[in-house]
C-alpha positions in Angstrom: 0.0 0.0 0.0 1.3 3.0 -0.7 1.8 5.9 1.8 -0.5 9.0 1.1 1.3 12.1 0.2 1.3 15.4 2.8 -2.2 16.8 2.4 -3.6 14.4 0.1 -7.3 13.6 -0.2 -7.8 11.0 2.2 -4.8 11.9 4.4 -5.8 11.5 8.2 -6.3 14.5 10.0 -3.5 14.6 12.5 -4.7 18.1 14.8 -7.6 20.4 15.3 -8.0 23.9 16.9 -10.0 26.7 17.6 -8.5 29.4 17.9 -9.6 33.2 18.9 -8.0 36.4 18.2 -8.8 39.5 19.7 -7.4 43.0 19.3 -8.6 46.1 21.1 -8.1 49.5 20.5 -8.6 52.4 23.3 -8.6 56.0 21.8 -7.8 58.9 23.8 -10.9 61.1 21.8 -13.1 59.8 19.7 -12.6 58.5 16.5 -15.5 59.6 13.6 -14.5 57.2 10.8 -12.4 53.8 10.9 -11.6 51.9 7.9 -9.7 48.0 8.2 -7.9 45.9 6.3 -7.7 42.5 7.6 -6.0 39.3 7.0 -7.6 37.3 9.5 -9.7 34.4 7.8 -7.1 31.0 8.0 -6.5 29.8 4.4 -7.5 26.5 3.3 -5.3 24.3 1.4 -3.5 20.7 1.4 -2.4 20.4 5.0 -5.0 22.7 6.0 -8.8 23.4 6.2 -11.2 25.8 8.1 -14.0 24.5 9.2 -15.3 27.5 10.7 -14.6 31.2 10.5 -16.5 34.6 11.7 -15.5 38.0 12.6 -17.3 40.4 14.3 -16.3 44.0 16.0 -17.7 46.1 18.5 -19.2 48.9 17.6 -21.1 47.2 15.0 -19.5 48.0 11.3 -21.6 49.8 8.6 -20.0 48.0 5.9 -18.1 44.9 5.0 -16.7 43.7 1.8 -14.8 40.2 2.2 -12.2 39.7 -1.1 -9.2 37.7 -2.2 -5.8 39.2 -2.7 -3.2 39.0 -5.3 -1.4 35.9 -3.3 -4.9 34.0 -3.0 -5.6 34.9 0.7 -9.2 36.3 2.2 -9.6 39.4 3.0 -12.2 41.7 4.7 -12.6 45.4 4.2 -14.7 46.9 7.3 -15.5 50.7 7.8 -17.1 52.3 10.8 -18.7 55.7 10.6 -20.6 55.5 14.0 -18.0 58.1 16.4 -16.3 55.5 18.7 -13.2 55.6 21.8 -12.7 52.1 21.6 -12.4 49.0 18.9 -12.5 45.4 19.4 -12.1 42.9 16.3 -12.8 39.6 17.3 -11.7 36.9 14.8 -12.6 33.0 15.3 -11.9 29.9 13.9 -12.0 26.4 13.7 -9.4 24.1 11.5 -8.0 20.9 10.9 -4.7 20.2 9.9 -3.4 17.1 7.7 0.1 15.8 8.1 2.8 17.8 6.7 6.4 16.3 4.9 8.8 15.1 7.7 12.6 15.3 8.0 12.9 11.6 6.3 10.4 12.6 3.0 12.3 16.2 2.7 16.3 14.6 2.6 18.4 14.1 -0.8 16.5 16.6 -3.1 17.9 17.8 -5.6 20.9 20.5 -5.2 20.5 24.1 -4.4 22.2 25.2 -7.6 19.5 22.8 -9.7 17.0 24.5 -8.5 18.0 28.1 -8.7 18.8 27.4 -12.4 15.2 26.2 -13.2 13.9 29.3 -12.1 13.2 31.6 -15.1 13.7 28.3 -16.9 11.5 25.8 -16.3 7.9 27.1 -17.0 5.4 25.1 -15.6 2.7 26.9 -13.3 3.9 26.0 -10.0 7.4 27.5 -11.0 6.4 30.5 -12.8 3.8 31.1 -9.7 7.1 30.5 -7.3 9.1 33.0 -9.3 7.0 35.6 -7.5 8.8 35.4 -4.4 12.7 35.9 -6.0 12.8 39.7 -5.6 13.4 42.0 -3.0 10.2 43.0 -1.3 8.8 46.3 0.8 10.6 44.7 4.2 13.0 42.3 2.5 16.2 44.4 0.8 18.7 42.2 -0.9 22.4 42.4 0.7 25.5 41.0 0.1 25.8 40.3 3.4 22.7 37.9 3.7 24.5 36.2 0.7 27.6 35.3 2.8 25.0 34.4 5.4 23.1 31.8 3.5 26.5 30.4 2.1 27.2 29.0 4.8 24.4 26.3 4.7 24.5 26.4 0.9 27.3 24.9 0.7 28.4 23.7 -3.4 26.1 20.6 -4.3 24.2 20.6 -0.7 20.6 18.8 -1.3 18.2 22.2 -1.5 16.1 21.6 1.7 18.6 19.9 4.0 20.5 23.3 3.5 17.4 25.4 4.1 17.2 23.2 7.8 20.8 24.3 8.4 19.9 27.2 8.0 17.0 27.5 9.9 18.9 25.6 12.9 21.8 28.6 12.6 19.3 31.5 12.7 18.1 29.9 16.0 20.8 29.3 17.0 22.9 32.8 16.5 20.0 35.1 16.9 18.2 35.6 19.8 14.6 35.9 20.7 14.1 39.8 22.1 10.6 41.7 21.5 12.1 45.2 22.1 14.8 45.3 20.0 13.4 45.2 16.3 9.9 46.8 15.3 8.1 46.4 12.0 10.1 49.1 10.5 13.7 48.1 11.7 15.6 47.3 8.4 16.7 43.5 7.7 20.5 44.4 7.6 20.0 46.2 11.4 18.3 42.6 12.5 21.6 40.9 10.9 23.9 43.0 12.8 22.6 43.3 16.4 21.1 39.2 16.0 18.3 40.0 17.8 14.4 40.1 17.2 11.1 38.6 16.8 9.3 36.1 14.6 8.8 38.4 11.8 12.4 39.3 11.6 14.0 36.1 11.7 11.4 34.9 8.9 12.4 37.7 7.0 16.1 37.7 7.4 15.7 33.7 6.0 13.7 34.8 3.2 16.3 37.6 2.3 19.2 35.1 2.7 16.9 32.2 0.5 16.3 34.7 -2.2 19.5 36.7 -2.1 20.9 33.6 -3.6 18.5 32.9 -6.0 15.7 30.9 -4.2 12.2 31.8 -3.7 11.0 31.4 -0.5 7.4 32.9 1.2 6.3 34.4 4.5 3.8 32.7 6.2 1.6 34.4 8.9 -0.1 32.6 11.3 -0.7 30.9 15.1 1.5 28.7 16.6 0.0 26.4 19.6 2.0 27.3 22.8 2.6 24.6 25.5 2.2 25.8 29.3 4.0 24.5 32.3 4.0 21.3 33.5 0.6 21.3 35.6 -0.3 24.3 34.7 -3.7 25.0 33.0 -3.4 26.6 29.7 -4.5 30.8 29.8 -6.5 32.8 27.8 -5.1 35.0 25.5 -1.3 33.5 26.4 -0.8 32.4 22.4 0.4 35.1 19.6 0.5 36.1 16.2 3.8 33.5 14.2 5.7 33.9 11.2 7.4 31.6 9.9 9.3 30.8 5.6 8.2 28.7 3.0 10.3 27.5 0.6 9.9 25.9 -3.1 11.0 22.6 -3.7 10.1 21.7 -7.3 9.3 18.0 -6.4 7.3 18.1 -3.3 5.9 21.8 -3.4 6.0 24.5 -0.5 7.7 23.0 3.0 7.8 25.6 5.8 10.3 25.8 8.4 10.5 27.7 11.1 13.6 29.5 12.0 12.1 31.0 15.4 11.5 27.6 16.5 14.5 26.0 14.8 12.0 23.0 13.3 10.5 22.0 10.2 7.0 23.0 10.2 4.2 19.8 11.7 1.2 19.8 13.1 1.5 22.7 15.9 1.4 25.8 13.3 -1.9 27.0 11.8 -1.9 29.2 8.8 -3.5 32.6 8.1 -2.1 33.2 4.5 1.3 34.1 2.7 2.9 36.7 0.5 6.4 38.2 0.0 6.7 39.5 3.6 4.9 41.1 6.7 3.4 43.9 4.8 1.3 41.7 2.0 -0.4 39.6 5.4 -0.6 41.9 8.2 -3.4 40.6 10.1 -5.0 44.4 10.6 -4.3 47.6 9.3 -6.1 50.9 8.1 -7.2 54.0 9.1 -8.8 56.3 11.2 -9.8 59.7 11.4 -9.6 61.2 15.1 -8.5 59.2 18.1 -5.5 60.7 19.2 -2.9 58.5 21.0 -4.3 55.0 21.1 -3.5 52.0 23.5 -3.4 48.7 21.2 -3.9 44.9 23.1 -3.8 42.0 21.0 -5.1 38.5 22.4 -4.4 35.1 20.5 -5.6 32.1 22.1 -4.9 28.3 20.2 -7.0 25.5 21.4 -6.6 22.0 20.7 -9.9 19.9 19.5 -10.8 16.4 19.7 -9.7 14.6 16.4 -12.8 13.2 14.1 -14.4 10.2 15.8 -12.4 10.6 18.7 -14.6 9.2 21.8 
């Protein structure tokens, strides 16, 4: 019998989870007129499907236009005209999650250099659609210095994803983990010289390194599911937003990996959508007219679900 692919049709599903994210805004003065963009609907696809899925805010929205973006994620489009000092998007979901490649299926593919010649080359729709993701991109620059960085893992004739593991294993392993050193707008070469940041910076600084030597490679936003102490119950709102890289292997597809966490992607990370970098998948933006200084609080709770048929 043979083994069903990752994410094939009839694949067992492996996890399930609901998971809840709120994010409140409190305005000094009121606001008069809010318009949002937001990714926040989970994106179904082979290791992945929602079940479920609803948003809803408070105050009440006058209008709401859900769409699909250029990189095939949903969107909604809300805009409140009711005067309001406070904002609270609610976003909630339920999905199942099918078993991804492992280390063993992902080992002797072909060489880096192969594949970086076969793009531009080889013009089949999965290639073409992966050449997207070669170029420098709004948070992404292209630096000789992330070239020497990814050379070190891409080493000559090095099978294509057992270098991107080295790599994600180094980026753990010399960067560390440190919320107030980076924001959204720090620049990828500051991130590669101080070694410290968040999720979103170290997904980004692979990325940069993946395409700066010719490979595409994605940002993913999602959830991850986070384990609490030993006895301890798990708390409300303790989860948060994830980023993590996908990369394009022409014979198996997309595999993620996830440098933050120094593992290939399983069955723990949940998916909100992809595009070149933070700023095609921020879960929220917009704008508002009024407000003044605003307080922002962003709650992400993952919960694990019973598996189908499970007693």
């Amino acid at each position: 019998m043979t083994d069903l692919l990752p994410g094939a049709v009839g694949a067992d599903v492996v996890a399930r989870y609901r998971v809840v994210h709120e994010t409140r805004y409190k305005y000094n003065s009121m606001v008069t007129l809010s318009q949002q963009y937001l990714h926040l609907t989970p994106r179904s696809f082979s290791c992945q499907q929602t079940e479920s899925h609803l948003i809803w805010l408070d105050p009440v929205i006058n209008d709401s236009n859900e769409g699909v973006d250029y990189f095939g994620n949903i969107t909604r489009h809300v805009a409140l005209t009711v005067p309001h000092d406070s904002l609270l998007v609610h976003a909630e979901s339920t999905v199942s999650l099918r078993a991804r490649y492992t280390l063993a299926q992902i080992a002797g593919t072909l060489s880096w250099e192969s594949v970086r010649d076969m793009m531009g080359k080889e013009k089949s729709a999965a290639t073409l659609e992966a050449c997207r993701y070669l170029y420098a991109s709004p948070h992404v620059a292209l630096f000789p210095e992330l070239e020497a960085y990814a050379r070190e893992s891409y080493v000559p004739g090095r099978p294509q994803l057992d270098a991107a593991l080295d790599l994600t294993h180094r980026i753990f392993d010399d960067f560390e983990f440190d919320s107030k050193a980076t924001d959204i707008s720090t620049p990828l070469d500051q991130v590669l010289r101080g070694r410290r940041g968040v999720c979103q910076d170290f997904a980004q600084l692979m990325i940069g390194c993946l395409r700066s030597i010719g490979l595409p490679a994605r940002y993913v936003s999602g959830y991850i599911l986070t384990h609490p102490p030993e006895g301890k119950p798990r708390l409300i709102g303790a989860d948060a937003s994830h980023a993590w890289v996908s990369v394009f292997c022409p014979a198996l597809g997309w595999v993620d990996f996830d440098p933050t966490n120094r593992c290939l992607v399983q069955h723990e990370h949940i998916t909100l959508g992809w595009g070149r970098d933070f700023s095609d998948v921020t879960p929220m933006r917009g704008i508002v007219l009024g407000g003044g200084k605003q307080e922002l609080d962003v709650q992400v709770t993952v919960t694990p679900l019973p598996l189908p048929g499970a007693a």
